[in-house]
N, C-alpha and C positions, 0 to 999 in steps of 0.2 A: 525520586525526582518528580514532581509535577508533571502531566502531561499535557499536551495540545491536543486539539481535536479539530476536525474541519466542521466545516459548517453545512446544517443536516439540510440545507434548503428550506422552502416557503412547505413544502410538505411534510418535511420531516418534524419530529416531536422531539421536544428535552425539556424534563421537570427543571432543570438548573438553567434555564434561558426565558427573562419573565421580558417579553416584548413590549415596546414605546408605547405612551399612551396614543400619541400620534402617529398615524400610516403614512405621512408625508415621504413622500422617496428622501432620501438623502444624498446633498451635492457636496461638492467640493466648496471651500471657502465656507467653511462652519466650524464652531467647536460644539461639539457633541458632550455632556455632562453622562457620568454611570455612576453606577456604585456595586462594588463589588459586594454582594449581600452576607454571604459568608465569615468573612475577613474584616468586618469594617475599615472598609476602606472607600474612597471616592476617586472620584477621577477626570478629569477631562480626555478627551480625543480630538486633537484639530488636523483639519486637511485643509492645503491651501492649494489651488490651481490659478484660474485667470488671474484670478486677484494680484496673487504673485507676482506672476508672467509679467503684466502691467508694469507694475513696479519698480520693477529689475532692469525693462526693457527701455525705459526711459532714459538709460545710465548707459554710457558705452562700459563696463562693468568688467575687468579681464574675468578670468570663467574663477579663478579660486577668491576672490573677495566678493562676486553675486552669489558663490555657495556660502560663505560667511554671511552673508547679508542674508540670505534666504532660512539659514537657520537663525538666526537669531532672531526674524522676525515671526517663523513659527513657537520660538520659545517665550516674546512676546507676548504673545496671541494664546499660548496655553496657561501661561500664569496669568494672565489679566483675567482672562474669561473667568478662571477660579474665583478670583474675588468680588465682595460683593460693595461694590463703592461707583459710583457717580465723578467721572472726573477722565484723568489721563494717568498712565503705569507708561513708562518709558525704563529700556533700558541703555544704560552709556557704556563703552568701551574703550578707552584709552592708554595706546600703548609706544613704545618703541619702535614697532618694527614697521613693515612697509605701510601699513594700514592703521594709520597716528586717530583714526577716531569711526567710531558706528555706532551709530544712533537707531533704535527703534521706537514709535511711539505707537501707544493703544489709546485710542480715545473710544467710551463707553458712549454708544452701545455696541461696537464692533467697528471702528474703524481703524487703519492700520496707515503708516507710512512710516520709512526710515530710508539711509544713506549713509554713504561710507567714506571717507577720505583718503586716499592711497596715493602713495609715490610711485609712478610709473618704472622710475630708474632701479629700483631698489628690487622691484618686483618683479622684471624681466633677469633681475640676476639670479633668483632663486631657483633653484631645480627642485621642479614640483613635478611627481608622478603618479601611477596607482597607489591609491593610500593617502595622499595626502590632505585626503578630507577628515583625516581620524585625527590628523595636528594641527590643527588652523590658526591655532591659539598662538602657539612657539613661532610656528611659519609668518603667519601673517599678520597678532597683535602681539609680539614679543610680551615683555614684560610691563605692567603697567596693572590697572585698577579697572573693576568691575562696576558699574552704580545701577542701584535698581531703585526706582523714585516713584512714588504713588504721589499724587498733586490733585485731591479728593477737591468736588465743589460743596457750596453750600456755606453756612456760616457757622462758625467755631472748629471747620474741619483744618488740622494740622496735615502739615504735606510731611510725607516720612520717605527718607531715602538709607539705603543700604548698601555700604561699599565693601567689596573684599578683594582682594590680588587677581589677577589674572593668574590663574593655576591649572594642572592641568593642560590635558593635551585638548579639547575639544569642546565647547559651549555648555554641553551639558554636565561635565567634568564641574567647571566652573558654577555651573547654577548649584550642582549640589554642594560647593563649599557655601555658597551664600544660604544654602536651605539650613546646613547644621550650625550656621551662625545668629539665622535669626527666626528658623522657625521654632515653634513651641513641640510639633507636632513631625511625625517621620513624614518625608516626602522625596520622590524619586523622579528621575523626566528619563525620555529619551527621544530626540532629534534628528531626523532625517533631511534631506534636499535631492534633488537630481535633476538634471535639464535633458529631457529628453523630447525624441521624435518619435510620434505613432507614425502607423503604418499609414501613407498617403497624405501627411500633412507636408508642407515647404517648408519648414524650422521646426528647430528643438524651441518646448516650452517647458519654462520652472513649473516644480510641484515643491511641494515640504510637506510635511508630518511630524507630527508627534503629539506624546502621550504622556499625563501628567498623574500621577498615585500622592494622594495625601492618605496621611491613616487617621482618620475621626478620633474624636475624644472619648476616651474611657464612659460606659454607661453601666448603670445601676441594673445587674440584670442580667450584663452580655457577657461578653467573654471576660476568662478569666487572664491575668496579668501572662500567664505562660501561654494561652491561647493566643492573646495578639500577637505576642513576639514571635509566636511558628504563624498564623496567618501572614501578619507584616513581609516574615521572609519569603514567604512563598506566594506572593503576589509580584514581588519584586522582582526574584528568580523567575518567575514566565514574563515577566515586564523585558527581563535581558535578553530573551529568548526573541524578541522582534526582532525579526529582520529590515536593514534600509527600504528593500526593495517594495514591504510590505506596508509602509508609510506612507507611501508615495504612490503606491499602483492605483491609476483610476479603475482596475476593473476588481479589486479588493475592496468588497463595500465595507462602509464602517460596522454594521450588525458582526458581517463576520469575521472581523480582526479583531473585534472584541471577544468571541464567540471561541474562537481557536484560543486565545490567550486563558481567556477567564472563565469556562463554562464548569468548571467542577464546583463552583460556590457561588453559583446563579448572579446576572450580571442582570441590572435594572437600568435601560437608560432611559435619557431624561428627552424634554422638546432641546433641540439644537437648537442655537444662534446663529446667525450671518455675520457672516466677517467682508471688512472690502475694502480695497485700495482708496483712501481718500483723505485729500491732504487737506488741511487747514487754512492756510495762505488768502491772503487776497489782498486784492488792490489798496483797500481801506488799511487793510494791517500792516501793509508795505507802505503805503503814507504814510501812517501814523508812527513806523518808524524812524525813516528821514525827517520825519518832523523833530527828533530830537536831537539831527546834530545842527553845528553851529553855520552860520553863512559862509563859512570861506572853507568849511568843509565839503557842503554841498557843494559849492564851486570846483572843487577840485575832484567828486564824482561824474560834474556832466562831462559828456563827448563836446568836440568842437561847435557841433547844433546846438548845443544847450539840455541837450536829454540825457535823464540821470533812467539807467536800465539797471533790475535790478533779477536774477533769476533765484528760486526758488530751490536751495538744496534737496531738500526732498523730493517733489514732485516736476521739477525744471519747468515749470512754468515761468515766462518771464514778465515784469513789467514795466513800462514807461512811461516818466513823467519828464513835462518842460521843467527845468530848475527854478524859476521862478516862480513855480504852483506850489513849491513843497514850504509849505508857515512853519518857518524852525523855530522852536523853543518849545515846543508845545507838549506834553506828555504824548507816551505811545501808545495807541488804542489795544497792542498785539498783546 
């Protein structure tokens, strides 16, 4: 069995630990790129804090559909970062059960926003306890469809989207049925959440985690067919070996969560990214919506004053316009 190992400190020495080119401290709200040297293998590491927190708090949220929401927007946030495209990666969720839809979107170069849709009735009747973060799937998106959509800019870029069943007890269950359907290449996740209180603060705050393993392309040179597939395993097997708590602890740096996981076959990581709470929305894109329905449509959105409000799923930001400003027929700018 592969072992762990803790981490030697800023003093300690390990030929299998080759350090960032950058000495920038490392925060929360980043995804971290590695590559396991060894194994060929790569990786992401994201930690999400305020950003989060933000997010989530804008939503009166019951506590098990902001733990859905908080993982899936770190799982988000770990596949987009992998890719290398200019655009938006959103993932949809569409189910039966109390929680009929959740949306995450990634817009490059790190921005984040999503939202969940849930029946309150349905959802005060379920007996949720310890544990019931490991089934969120069955619990709270019953049966239904998975979509993962890339919507690349630029010209002659094709938008590609990838659906599979909602399977599986837990988001990450689920992502890897979507990885052995459309990746080319072996790829593994694992996903954390938790809403906690440090010592002296007045509220519990969201954090997430997680970590993403692809396995590189075969090269001229490296390892042989029987070495990847015992590397592959054995990267994956310390990948299972995470613990939640260790996704999520802000006093567990990223060096050495990687460092413990991966340090027998030298772990190279890369400059981080910034990730952060921010929605797209505005005034203009919300006119230019209303601009497309018809006059007696808009009529029957205003209040008795005449003002047609319109609030913002994702980010609840709301806006107002007099009925009479909105020029229907017009195409939408959004």
């Amino acid at each position: 069995m592969p072992r762990r190992q803790s981490w030697p400190g800023a003093s300690g020495h390990n030929p299998h630990y080759i350090r960032p080119v950058s000495t920038a401290p490392l925060h929360d709200d980043l995804s971290l790129p590695f590559q396991i040297e060894q194994c060929d293998v790569r990786g992401r590491l994201v930690r999400l804090g305020p950003a989060l927190d933000r997010m989530l708090s804008r939503h009166s949220y019951p506590e098990p559909v902001a733990h859905l929401l908080a993982e899936a927007t770190v799982l988000v946030a770990t596949m987009a970062s992998a890719l290398k495209f200019d655009g938006v990666f959103s993932v949809q969720a569409k189910g039966d059960g109390p929680v009929s839809t959740l949306v995450v979107d990634f817009r490059t170069p790190g921005d984040l926003r999503g939202y969940a849709n849930f029946d309150a009735e349905r959802l005060d009747g379920l007996e949720l306890g310890p544990g019931s973060e490991r089934a969120l799937i069955p619990l709270l998106l019953g049966k239904g469809y998975l979509a993962f959509t890339i919507d690349p800019q630029g010209p002659d870029m094709e938008r590609y989207q990838g659906i599979v069943d909602l399977s599986g007890a837990t988001l990450a269950e689920a992502a890897h049925a979507y990885f052995a359907q459309s990746e080319q290449l072996n790829a593994r996740i694992v996903l954390a959440a938790t809403h906690r209180k440090a010592p002296g603060e007045a509220r519990r705050h969201w954090r997430a985690g997680g970590i993403l393993l692809q396995q590189l392309p075969s090269q001229a040179g490296g390892l042989s067919a029987e070495e990847r597939i015992f590397a592959w395993e054995k990267a994956t097997a310390l990948l299972g070996t995470t613990k939640p708590e260790e996704l999520t602890d802000p006093a567990l740096s990223h060096n050495e969560l990687l460092f413990r996981l991966f340090h027998e076959d030298g772990v190279r990581v890369y400059e981080a990214a910034a990730l952060q709470d921010r929605c797209t929305c505005s005034a203009d894109k919300v006119r230019g919506i209303l601009a497309t329905f018809a006059p007696d449509e808009i009529a029957d959105m205003a209040t008795p004053e005449g003002l047609i409000t319109v609030t913002c799923q994702f980010c609840s930001d709301s806006y107002s316009f007099p009925a009479e400003s909105v020029n229907t027929g017009t195409p939408s700018s959004s």
